[in-house]
N, CA, C and O of each residue as an XYZ file, in Angstrom:
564
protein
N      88.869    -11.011     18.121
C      88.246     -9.760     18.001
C      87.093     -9.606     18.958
O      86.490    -10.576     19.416
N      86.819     -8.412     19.231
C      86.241     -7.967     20.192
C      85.104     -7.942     19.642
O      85.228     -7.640     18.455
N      83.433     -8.220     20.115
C      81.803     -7.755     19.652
C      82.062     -6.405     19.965
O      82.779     -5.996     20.879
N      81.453     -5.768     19.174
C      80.857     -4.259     19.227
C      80.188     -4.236     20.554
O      79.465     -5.201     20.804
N      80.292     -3.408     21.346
C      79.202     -2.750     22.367
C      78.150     -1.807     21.855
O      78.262     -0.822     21.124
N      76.617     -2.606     22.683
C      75.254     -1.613     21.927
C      75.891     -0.129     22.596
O      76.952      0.067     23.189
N      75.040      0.586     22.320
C      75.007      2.401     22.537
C      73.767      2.002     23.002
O      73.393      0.893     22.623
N      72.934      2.726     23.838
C      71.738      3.354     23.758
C      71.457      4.783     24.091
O      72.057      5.657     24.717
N      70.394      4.707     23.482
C      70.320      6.431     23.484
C      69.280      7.213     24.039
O      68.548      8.181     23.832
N      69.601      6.231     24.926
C      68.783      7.145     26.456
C      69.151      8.311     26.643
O      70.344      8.458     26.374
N      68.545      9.387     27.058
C      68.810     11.127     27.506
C      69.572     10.723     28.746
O      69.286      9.617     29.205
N      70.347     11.324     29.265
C      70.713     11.853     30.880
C      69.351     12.528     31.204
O      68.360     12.867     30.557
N      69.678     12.561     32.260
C      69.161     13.008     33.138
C      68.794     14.785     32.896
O      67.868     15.584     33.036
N      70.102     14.727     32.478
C      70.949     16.360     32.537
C      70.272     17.014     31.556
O      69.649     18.067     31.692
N      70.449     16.147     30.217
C      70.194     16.834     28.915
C      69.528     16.881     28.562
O      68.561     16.414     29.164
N      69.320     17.474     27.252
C      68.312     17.748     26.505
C      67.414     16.246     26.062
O      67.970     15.187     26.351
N      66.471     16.208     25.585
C      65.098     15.185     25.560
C      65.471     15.319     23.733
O      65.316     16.366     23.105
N      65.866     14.296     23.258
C      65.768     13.601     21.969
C      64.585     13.500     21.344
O      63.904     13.243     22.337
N      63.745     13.508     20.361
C      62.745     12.746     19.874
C      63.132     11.505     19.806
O      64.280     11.063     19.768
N      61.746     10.747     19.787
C      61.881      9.411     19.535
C      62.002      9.030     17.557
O      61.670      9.638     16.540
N      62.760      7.511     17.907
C      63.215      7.120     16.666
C      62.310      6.271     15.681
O      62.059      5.105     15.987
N      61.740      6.891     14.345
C      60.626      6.230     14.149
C      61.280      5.100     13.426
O      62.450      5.220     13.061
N      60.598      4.007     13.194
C      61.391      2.676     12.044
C      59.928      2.395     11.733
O      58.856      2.458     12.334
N      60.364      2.059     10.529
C      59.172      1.503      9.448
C      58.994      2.626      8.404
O      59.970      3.132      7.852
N      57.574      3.047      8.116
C      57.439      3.956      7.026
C      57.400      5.389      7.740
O      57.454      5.280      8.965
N      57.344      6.307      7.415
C      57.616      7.839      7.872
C      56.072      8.134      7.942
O      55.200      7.469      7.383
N      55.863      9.394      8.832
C      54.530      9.532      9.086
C      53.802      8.367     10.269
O      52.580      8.360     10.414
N      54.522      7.605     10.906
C      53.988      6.972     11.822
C      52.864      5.896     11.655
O      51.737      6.066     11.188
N      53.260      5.089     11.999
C      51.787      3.930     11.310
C      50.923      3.983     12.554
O      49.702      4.073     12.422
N      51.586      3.925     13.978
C      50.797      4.045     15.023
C      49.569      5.217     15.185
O      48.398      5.030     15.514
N      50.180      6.351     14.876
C      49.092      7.598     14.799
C      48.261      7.123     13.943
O      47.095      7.034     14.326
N      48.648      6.603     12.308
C      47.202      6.607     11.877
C      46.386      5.414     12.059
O      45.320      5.214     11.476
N      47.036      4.500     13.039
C      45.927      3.616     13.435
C      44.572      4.256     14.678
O      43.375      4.036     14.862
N      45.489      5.002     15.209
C      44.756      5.612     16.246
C      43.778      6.295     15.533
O      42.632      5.888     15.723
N      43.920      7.220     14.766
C      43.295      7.989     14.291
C      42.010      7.619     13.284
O      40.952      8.168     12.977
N      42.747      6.297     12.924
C      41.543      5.629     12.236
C      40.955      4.739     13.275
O      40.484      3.788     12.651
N      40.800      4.614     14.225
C      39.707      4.089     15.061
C      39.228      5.219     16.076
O      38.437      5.049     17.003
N      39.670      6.049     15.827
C      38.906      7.284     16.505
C      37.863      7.967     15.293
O      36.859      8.573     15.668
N      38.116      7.849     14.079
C      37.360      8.141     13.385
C      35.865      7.141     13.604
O      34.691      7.512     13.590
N      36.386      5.904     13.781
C      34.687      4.496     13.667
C      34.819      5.003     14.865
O      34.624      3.822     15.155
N      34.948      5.539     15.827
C      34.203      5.330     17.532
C      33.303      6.496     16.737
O      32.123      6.171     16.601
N      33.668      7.791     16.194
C      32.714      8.966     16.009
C      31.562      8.229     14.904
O      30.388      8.581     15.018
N      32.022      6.955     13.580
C      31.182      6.684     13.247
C      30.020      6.358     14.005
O      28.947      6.955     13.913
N      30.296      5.262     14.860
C      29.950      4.809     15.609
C      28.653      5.101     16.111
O      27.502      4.698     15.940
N      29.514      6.314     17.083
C      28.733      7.113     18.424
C      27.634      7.844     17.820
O      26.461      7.789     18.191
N      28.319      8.853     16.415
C      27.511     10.268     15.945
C      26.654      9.901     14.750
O      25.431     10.035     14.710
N      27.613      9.304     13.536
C      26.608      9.286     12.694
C      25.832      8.159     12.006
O      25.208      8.296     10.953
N      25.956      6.866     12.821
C      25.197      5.912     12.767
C      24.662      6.571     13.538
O      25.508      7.465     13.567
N      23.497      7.070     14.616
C      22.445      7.557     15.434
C      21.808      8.190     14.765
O      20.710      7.751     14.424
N      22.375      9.834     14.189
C      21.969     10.075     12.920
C      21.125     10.110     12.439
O      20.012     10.614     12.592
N      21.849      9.262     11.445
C      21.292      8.425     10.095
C      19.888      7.588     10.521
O      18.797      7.771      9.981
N      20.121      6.761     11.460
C      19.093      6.223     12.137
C      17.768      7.268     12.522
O      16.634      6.820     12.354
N      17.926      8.504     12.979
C      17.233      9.415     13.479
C      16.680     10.229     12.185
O      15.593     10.745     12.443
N      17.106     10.469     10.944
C      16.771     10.969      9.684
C      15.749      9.405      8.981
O      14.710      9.659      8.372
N      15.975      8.626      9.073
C      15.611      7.527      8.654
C      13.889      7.257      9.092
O      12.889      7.052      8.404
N      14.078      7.351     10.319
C      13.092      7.166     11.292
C      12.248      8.643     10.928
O      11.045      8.570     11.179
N      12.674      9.834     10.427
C      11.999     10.703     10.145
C      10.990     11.108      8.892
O       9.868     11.588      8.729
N      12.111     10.604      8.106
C      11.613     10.141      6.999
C      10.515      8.859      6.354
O       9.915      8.675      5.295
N      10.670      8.101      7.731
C       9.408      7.122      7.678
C       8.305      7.822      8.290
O       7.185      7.459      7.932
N       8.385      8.699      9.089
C       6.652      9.175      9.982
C       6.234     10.092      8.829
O       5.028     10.192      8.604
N       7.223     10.864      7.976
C       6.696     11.510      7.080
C       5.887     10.831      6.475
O       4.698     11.147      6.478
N       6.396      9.613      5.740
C       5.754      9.121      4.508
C       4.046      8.517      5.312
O       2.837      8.671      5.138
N       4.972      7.805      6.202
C       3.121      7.301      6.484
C       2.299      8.353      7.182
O       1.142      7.933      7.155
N       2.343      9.691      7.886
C       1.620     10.916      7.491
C       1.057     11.243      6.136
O      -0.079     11.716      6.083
N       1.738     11.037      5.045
C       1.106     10.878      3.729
C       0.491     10.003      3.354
O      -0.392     10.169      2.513
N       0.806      8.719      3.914
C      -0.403      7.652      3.164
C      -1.504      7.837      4.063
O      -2.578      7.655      3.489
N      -1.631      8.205      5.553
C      -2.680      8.511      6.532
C      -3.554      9.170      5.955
O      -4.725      8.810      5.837
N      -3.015     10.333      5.482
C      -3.963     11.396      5.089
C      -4.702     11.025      3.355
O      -5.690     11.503      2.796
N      -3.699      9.979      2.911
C      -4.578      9.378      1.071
C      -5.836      8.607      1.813
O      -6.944      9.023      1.474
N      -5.810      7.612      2.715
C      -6.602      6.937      3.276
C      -7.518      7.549      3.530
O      -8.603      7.538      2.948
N      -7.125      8.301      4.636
C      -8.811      8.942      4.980
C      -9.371     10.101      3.686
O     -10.530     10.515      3.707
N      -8.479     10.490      2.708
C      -9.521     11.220      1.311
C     -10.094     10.015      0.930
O     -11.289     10.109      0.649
N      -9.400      8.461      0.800
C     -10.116      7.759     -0.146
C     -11.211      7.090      0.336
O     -12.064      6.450     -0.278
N     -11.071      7.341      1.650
C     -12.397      6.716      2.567
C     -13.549      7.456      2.702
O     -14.622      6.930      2.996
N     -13.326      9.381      2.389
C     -14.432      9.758      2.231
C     -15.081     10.176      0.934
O     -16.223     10.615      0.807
N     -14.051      9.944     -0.145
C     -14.783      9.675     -1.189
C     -15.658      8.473     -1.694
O     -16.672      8.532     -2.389
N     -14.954      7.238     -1.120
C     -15.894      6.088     -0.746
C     -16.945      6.132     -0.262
O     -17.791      5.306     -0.607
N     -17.341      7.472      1.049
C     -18.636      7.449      1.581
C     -19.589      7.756      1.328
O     -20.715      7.472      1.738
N     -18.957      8.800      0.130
C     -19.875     10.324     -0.396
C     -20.078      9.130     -2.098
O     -21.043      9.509     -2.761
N     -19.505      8.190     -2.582
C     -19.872      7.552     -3.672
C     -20.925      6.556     -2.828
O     -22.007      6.197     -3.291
N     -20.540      6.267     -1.829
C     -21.775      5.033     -1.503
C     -23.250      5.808     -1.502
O     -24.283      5.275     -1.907
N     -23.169      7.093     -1.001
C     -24.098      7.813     -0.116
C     -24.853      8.139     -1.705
O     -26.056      8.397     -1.747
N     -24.333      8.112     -2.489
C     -24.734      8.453     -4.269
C     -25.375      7.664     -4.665
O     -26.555      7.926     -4.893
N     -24.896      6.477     -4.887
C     -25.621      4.876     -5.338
C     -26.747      4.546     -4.572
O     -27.686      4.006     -5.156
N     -26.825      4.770     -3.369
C     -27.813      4.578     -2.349
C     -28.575      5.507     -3.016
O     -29.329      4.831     -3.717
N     -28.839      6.825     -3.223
C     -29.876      7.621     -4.130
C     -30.227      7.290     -4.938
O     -31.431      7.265     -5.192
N     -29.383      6.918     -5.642
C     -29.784      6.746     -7.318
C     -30.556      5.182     -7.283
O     -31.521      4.771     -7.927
N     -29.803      4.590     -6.373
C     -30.926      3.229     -6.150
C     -32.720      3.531     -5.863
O     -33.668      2.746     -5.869
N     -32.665      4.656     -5.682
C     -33.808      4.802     -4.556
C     -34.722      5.722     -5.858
O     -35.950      5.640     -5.853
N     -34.271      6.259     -6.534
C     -34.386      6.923     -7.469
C     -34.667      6.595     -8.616
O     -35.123      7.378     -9.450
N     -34.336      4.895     -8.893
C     -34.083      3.921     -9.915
C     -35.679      3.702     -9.599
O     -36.582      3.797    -10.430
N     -35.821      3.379     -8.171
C     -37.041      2.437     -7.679
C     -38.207      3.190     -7.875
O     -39.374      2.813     -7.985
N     -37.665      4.429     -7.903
C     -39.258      5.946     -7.742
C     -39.632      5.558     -9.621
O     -40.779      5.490    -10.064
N     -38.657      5.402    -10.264
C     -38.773      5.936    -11.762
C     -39.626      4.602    -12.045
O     -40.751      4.794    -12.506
N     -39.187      3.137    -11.803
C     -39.613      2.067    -12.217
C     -40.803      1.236    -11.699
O     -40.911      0.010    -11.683
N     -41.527      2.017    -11.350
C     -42.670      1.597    -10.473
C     -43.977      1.532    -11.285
O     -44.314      2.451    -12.031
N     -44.619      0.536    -11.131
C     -45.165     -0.013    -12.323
C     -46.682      0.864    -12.513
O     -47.420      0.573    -13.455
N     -47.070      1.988    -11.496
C     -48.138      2.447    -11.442
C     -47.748      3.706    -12.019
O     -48.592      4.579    -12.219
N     -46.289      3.899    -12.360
C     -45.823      4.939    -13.215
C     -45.514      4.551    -14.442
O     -46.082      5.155    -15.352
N     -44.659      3.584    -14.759
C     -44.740      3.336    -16.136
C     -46.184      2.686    -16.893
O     -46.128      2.650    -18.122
N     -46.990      2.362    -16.486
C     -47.813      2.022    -17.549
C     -48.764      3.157    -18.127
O     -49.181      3.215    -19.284
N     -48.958      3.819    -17.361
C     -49.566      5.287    -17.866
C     -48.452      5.960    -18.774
O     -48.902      6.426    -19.821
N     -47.262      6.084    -18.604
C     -46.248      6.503    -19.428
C     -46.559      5.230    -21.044
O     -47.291      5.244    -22.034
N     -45.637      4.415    -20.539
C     -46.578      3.126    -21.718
C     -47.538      3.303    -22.323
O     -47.239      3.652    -23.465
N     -49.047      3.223    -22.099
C     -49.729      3.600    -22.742
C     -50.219      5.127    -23.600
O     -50.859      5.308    -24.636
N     -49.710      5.873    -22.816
C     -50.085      7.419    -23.641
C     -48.566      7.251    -24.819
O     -48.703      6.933    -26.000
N     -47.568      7.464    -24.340
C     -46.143      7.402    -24.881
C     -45.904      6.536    -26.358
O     -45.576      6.675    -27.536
N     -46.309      5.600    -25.395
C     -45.740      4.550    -26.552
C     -47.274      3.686    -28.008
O     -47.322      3.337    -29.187
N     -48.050      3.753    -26.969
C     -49.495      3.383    -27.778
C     -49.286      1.839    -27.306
O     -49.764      1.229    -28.262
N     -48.963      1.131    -26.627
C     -48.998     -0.036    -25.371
C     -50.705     -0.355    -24.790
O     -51.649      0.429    -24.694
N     -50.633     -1.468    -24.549
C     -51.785     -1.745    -23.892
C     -51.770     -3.104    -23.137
O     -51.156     -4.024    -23.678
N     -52.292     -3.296    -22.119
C     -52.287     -4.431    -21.530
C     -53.091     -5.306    -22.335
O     -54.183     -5.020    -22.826
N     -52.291     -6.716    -22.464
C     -53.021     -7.916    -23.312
C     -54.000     -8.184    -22.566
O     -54.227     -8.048    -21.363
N     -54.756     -8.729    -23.749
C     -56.611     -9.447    -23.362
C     -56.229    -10.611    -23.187
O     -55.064    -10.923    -22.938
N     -57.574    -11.711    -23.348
C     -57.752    -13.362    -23.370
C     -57.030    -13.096    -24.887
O     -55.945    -13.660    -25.022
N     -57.482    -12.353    -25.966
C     -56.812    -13.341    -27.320
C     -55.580    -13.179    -27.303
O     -54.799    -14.014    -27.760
N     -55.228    -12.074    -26.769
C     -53.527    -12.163    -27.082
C     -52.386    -12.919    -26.485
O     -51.210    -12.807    -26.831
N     -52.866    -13.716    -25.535
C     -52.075    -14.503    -24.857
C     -52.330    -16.005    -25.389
O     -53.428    -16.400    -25.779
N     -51.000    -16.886    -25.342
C     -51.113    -17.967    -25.907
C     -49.812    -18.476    -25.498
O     -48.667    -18.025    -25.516
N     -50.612    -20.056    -24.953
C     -49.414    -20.815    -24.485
C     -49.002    -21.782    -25.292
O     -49.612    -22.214    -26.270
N     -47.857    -22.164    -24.845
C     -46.969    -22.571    -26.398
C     -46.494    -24.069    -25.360
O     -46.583    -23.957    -24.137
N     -46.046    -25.293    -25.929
C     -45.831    -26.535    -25.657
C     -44.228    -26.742    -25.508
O     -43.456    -26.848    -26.460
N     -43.959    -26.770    -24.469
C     -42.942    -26.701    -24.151
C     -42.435    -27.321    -22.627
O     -43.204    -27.433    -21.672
N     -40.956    -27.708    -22.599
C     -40.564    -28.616    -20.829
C     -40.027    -27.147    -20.053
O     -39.792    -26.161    -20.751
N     -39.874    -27.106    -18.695
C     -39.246    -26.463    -17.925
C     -38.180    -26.828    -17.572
O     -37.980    -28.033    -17.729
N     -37.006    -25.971    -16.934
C     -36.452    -26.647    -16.561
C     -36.411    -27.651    -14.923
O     -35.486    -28.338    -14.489
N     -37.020    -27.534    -14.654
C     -37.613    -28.509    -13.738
C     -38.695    -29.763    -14.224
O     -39.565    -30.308    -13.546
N     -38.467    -29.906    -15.063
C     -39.802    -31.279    -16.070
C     -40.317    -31.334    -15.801
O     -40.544    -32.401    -15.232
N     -41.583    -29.995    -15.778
C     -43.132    -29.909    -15.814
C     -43.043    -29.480    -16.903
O     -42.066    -28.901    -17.378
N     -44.106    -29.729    -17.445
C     -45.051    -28.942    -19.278
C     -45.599    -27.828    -18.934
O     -46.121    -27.596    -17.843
N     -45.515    -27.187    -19.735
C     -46.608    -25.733    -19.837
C     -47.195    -25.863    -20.685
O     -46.765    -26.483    -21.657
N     -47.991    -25.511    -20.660
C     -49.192    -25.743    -22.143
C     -49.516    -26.997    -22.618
O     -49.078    -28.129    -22.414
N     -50.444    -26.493    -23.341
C     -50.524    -27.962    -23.887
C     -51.801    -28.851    -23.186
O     -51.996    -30.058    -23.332
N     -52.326    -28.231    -22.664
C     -53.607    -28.370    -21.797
C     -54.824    -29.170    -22.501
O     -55.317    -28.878    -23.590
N     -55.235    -30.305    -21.608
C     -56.249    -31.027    -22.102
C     -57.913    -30.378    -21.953
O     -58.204    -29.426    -21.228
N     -58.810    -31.085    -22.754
C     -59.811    -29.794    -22.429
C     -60.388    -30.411    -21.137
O     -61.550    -30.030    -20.999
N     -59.957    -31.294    -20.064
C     -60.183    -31.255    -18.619
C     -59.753    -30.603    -18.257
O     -60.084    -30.677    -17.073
N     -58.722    -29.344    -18.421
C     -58.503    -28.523    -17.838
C     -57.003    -29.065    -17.186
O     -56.127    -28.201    -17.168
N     -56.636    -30.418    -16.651
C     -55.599    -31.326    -15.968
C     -54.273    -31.100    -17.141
O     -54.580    -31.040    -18.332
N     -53.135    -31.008    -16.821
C     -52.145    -30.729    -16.867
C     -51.619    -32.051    -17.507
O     -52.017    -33.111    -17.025
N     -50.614    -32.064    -18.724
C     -50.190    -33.529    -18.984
C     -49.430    -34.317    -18.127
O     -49.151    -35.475    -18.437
């Protein structure tokens, strides 16, 4: 017995143009490979840049916002220092001892102690010297 002879199915010259013969699954696997790497070149190219470019926008925003907390909290810092510095100064006008004792004495009925009211008491420091306790030479124990 004789082998079969192939056919092929080449066009003439003459005739009409055939489509081509697809094998495998229908719908072409080649197109949608193409098509799916033409899709990642546009990822790629368009909207990874983008994204990158919204990203990057969205960061100058934010630190425009912390720029501008900084410098409020720096001049509320200046205008609180610039306060304490008064009130220090203000502390010092009120507590001055050529003002309170005239206040003291009319106010309160205060008086600066005499010789009797003072009295020293026998006792160590903390550095171990005595206070008091005085001999009547006057010399220190």
């Amino acid at each position: 017995m004789a082998a079969p002879q192939r056919r092929y199915r080449a066009p003439l010259p003459t005739g009409p143009v055939a489509p081509p013969v697809q094998r495998g699954r229908p719908g072409g696997g080649a197109a949608r490979r193409k098509a799916a790497g033409r899709r990642r070149r546009f990822a790629v190219v368009v909207v990874v840049p983008v994204l990158l470019m919204l990203g990057s926008v969205y960061l100058h925003t934010v630190s425009a916002g912390l720029t501008w907390r900084v410098a409020s909290l720096e001049e509320r810092l200046a205008q609180t220092q610039a306060e304490g510095e008064r009130l220090e100064v203000r502390v010092a006008e009120l507590s001055r001892a050529d003002r309170v004792r005239p206040l003291a004495t009319e106010k309160l009925g205060m008086r600066d102690p005499g010789g009797e009211d003072l009295e020293a008491y026998d006792f160590d420091r903390e550095d171990g010297a005595r206070d008091g306790g005085e001999k009547k030479g006057g010399k220190p124990q």
